[in-house]
C-alpha positions, 0 to 999 in steps of 0.5 A: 486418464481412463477411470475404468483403468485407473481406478477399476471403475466398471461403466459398461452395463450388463449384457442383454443375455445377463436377463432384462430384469435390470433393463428397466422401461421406465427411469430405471430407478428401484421398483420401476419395470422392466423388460422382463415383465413388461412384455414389450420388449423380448430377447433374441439370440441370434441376429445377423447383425448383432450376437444378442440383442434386445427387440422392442415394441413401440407402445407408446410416445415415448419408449424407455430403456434403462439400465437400472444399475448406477453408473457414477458420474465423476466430475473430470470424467466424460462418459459415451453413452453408445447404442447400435440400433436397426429398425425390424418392422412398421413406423420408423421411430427416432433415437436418442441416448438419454438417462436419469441423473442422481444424487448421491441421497437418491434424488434425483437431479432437477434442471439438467438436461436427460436426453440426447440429440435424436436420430431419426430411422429411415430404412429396415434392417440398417444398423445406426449408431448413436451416442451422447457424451455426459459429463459434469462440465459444460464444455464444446461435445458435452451433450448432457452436462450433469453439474451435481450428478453423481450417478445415473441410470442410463439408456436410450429412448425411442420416439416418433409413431407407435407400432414400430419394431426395433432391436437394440444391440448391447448398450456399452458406456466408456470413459473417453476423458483423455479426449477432452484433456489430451495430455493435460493429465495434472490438470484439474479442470474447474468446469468438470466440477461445474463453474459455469464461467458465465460471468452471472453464475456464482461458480465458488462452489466449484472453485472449491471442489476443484482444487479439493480434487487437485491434490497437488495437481494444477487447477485448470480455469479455462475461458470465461468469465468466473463469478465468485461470489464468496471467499475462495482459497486455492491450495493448489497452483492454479492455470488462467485462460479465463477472468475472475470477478469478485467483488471487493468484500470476497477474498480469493487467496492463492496459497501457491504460485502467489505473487502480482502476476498470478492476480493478473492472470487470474483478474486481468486488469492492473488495478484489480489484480493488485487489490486482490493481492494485496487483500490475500496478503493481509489475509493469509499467514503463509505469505509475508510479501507480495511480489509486483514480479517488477511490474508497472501497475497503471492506475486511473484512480487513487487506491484505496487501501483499505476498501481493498479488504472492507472488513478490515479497519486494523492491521498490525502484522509485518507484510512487505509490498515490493519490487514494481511501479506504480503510475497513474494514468490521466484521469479526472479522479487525480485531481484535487479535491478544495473544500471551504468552511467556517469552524471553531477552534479553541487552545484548551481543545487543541486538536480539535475543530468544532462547529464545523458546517459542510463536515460531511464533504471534509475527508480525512487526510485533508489539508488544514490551512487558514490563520494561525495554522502551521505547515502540514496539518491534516484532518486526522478524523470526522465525526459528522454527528458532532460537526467535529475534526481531530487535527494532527497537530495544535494551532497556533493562533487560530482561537475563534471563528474562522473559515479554513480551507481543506485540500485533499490531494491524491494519492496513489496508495492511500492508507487512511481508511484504516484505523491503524495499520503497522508493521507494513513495508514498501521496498524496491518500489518506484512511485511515478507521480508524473506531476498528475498524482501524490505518492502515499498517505499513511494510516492515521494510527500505526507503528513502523510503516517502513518505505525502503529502496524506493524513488517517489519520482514527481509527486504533484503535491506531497511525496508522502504524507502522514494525517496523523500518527501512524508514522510512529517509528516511520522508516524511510532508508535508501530513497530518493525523492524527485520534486516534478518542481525542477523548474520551478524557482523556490519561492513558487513551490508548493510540494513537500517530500513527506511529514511526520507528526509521531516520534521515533522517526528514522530517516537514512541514507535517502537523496532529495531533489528541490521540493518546497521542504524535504520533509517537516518533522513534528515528534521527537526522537527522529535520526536524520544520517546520511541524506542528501537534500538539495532545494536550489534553483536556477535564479540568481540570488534567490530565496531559499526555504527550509530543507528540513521543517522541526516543528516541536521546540524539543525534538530530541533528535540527531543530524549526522553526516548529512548532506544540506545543499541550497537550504537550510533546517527550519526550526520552530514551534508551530505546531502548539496552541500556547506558542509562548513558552510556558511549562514547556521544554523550550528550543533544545534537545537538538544535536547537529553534527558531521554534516556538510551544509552548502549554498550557492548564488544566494542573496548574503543574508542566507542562513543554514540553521534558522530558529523561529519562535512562534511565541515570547520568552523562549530560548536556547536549552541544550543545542550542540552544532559540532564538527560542520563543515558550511560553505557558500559557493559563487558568493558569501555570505553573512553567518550560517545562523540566525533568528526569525523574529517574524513572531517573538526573538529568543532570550538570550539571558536563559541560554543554557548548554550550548556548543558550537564549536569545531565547526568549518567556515568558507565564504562566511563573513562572521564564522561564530563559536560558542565558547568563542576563544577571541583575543584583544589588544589594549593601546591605552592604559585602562582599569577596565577593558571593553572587550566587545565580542562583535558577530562572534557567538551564534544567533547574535547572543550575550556575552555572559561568561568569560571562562578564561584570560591568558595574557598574550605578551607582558600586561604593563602599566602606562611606564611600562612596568609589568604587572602579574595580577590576575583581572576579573571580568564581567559579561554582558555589557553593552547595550546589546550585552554583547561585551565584556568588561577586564577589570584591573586594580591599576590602568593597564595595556597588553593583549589578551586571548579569552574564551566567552560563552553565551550559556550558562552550563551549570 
């Protein structure tokens, strides 16, 4: 690159025999003298040495040369400053190459240097070269670095004693850029617009002047450490050697070449780069993913998501984070955080607990437990002025005064400082826990956070946790989540794949390995296909928990073609302050069909659906479980249903809209239906016929309705003569209500086919 080529920019000062009217003796300025009236220096035409030069008298300490026309100073262009001198007569001076750096309004330049290295004369009539290259960036051969210039009066200086006489050939200036960039011609280097790379000047200004110079050409930052201390955007593609650091609160947005491995070059640490990234992410319109470029990202702490960009509490635009690692390293910043402290709650407040002492050492996304709490309650938000938490969900039995313990465990990425945050998706990324770290805690408000083709692999206590109600529409396809509780049997476990407490929750096609709960699930609306669950251990006859945890008595949800190896679906109503029903929909509004249930080496008592009332009076109000296949391997067991009356049983005298039907059984010893279809033999004559119904229908229910009776064989009387009447029956008899009554007008025998049911349907 040559200016005077390219751009037909004139650097070379006029000659001497042009006349010394523009050869000023002072700083070459307008109105300053010159050699023409000054009567110091003269002109000389004929020399052996030279073929026209100027003689000077030293007068004073300091002798000046300088050419007062303006010779601009060019960031990215290196001028050499070249003057061949010989000393004539008397005290030998010094020499040195020196100027007057101007701004563009007329001022001059303060704080850069204006002279040269000196060379001393030491002999009469030998011609010395000197010369000084100026340039706006500070790098290795620079000898007048003018960051800001942009003209100069250039020249020369005599030092020493005074008296002595020197001529001075004609001074030439040229541009030997190319001897700085080589053949990096599309290079723009950031230091030719002044960056510093001191690591303490702020070099922004640069950054930015740079990449408006580019023009399509790469942006060069050569070594060093880059101080931007505000927000700085590149539009051009941009070339690391040296480090950037900013902090957290400024942006640095790279809009071409951007991805993970930019941010690393640039920033050159993991953790950095990957903030900064993603701050551009959630900064720049043109760019709606962030490639990891399939790197592992080592973190020594849990991110902060949201600090990431501190001026942002809200987010709702789509962005995709995608195709990386993310493991954190060993460090005490992993471990988990336990606070103590007395709080009150009350039912008619029931997200809330108020009174609470050592509230500032509570975070959001803490643990809630105590009495009367449910599972995965989390601290949704604080008010330390009010001494107040909002909960993610209601307790159950938990009214007064009481002393709750607060977990806050450590996650690799954590959402929760924003206020909400939507529309963001994690795809193709493995989060390896190591057992040191939990996977990801979402925002406590948002819509549509999406994880897909991902494996959360050995997160220490969850995989991934919602504090609140940002995992509204959650979506969660593809994913496999690996417990680091391989080992350990279930009754010991403490970790859970993740929760939801929104609606409309969609969870498809993932696989699942022994955690303590695949997930709990507190909204409605949620689809549950094709999964994979499985939550056995190695111990013989041991306990099994819930795979999956349905928390709100009326889910309005679906299972279907799923796969539940070793536990079971856990349905309650844990999370409500009023758990015995009231106004409320009661269990229902659940459907459970096509699926694949199986258990093995387990105690005969296992069931695969079990439904926990946590209060009095509730029932069974539009359930379906259809077309299931259920097997016991290495045993059997009783039934596949079951209620948990640890608080209250259901009442089976409200069941409405039931069906339980088409559904497989092996190695279950009381496959149930409802309607059940059963038959029964009567060896004696009898008006009345007890029909009792045994382990028949789900849940051990009544038998309320028969709905049909066919005859199996002639009914005959005691002598054995036919009859064709047609009997009535009656439902729940008994003193568990679970037989039915055959009444006939006259005592007789047979067999009979009947269907019952223990709902009624209309």
């Amino acid at each position: 690159m040559n200016k005077a080529i390219t751009d037909a920019i004139v650097f070379n000062p006029l000659p001497f025999a042009a006349g010394l009217g523009v050869w000023s003796s002072g700083d070459g300025t307008p109105g300053s003298d010159t050699y023409a009236v000054s009567g110091s220096g003269v002109f000389v035409a004929a020399d052996q040495d030279f073929a026209g030069c100027l003689e000077v008298l030293k007068v004073g300490p300091i002798t000046r040369l300088r050419y007062m026309g303006q010779t601009p100073v060019l960031p990215g262009c290196y001028l050499r400053v070249t003057a061949r001198v010989k000393a004539v007569a008397g005290p030998l001076p010094a020499v040195r190459i020196a100027g007057w750096a101007g701004r563009a309004n007329g001022t001059a330049l303060t704080g850069v240097p204006t002279t040269g290295p000196a060379t001393q004369l030491t002999a009469y009539g030998a011609v010395v070269t000197i010369s000084a290259i100026i340039a706006t960036a500070a790098r290795t051969g620079v000898d007048l670095v003018w960051t800001g210039a942009d003209y100069g009066h250039l020249g020369l200086d005599l030092t020493g004693p005074v008296g002595g006489l020197v001529r001075i050939d004609d001074i030439t200036i040229e541009d030997v850029s190319a001897v700085f960039t080589r053949d990096l011609v599309s290079l723009v280097d950031v230091r030719d617009f002044g960056a510093k790379g001191d690591g303490m000047t702020d070099d922004s200004a640069a950054f930015i002047a740079a990449d408006t110079a580019a023009n399509g050409r790469t942006v060069m930052v050569p070594a060093g450490d880059y101080l931007l201390a505000g927000h700085v955007t590149m539009q051009n593609n941009t070339r690391f050697e040296g480090r950037i650091v900013q902090a957290a609160e400024h942006r640095f947005i790279l809009q071409k070449g951007y991805d993970y491995d930019a941010y690393l070059d640039a920033f050159k640490d993991e953790e950095t780069a990957f903030k900064k990234a993603y701050q551009a992410l959630i900064n720049f319109a043109d760019h709606d993913s962030l490639d990891l470029c399939g790197r592992r990202i080592l973190l020594t702490a849990p991110v902060d998501m949201q600090a990431c960009d501190p001026a942002r509490l809200r987010f709702e635009t789509r962005r995709v984070i995608r195709n990386g690692q993310f493991q954190p390293d060993d460090s005490a910043a992993w471990d988990t955080a336990v606070v103590t402290s007395q709080a009150s709650y009350a039912a008619a407040n029931n997200r809330q607990l108020t009174n609470v002492t050592g509230i500032a050492n509570i975070a959001v996304g803490s643990l809630v437990t105590g009495a009367g709490v449910g599972r995965e309650i989390y601290v949704m938000a604080v008010d330390v002025a009010q001494a107040r938490l909002t909960l993610s969900n209601p307790l159950y039995d938990a009214e007064g005064t009481q002393v709750f313990t607060f977990t806050r465990f450590r996650y690799m990425l954590d959402f929760s400082g924003y206020e909400k945050l939507s529309q963001l998706i994690l795809s193709d990324i493995e989060f390896q826990g190591r057992g040191i770290a939990s996977g990801i805690m979402m925002a406590p408000d948002g819509v549509t956070f999406h994880i897909r083709d991902s494996f959360i692999n050995r997160p220490r206590d969850r995989g991934v946790t919602s504090p609140g109600y940002g995992c509204q529409g959650l979506m969660i396809d593809r994913c496999q989540f690996i417990s680091d509780e391989q080992s350990v049997p279930v009754a010991a476990r403490v970790s859970i794949g993740f929760n939801a407490n929104a609606n409309d929750v969609k969870i498809r096609d993932n696989r699942t390995s022994r955690f303590l709960h695949f997930c709990v699930l507190a909204g409605s609306g949620n689809l549950i296909t094709a999964n994979h669950w499985f939550h056995g251990d190695d111990e013989p006859g041991s306990v099994r928990k819930g795979g999956i945890v349905l928390t709100l008595p009326n889910p309005k949800s679906i299972f279907t073609g799923n796969y539940c190896d070793n536990n079971f679906i856990e349905w309650t109503n844990e999370h409500t302050s009023s758990p015995a029903l009231g106004a409320q929909f009661s269990f229902g509004g659940l459907t459970i069909t096509g699926n694949m249930f199986t258990t093995n080496d387990v105690a005969p008592w296992f069931n695969f659906i079990v439904i926990k009332p946590y209060g009095p009076g509730h029932f069974i109000n539009g359930f379906a479980v259809v077309g299931n296949v259920f097997r016991a391997i290495n045993g059997r067991i009783d039934r596949v249903e079951m209620v948990d009356t640890t608080f209250a049983d259901l009442d089976f005298s409200r069941t409405r809209s039931f069906e339980f039907s088409a559904n497989t059984f092996h190695n279950v010893d009381f496959p149930v239906a409802n309607p059940a279809v059963l038959a029964h033999s009567q060896t004696t004559a009898a008006t009345t016929w007890v029909m009792d119904t045994g382990q028949a229908l789900p849940f051990g229910g009544r038998a309320r309705h028969v709905d049909f009776v066919m005859p199996s064989g002639a009914i005959t009387t005691a002598a054995n003569a036919t009859i064709r009447e047609l009997p009535w029956a009656e439902g729940e008899r008994g003193t568990n209500q679970r037989s039915v009554h055959l009444n006939w007008s006259v005592p007789v025998r047979g067999a009979v086919r009947y269907q019952v049911r223990m709902d009624r349907t209309g």
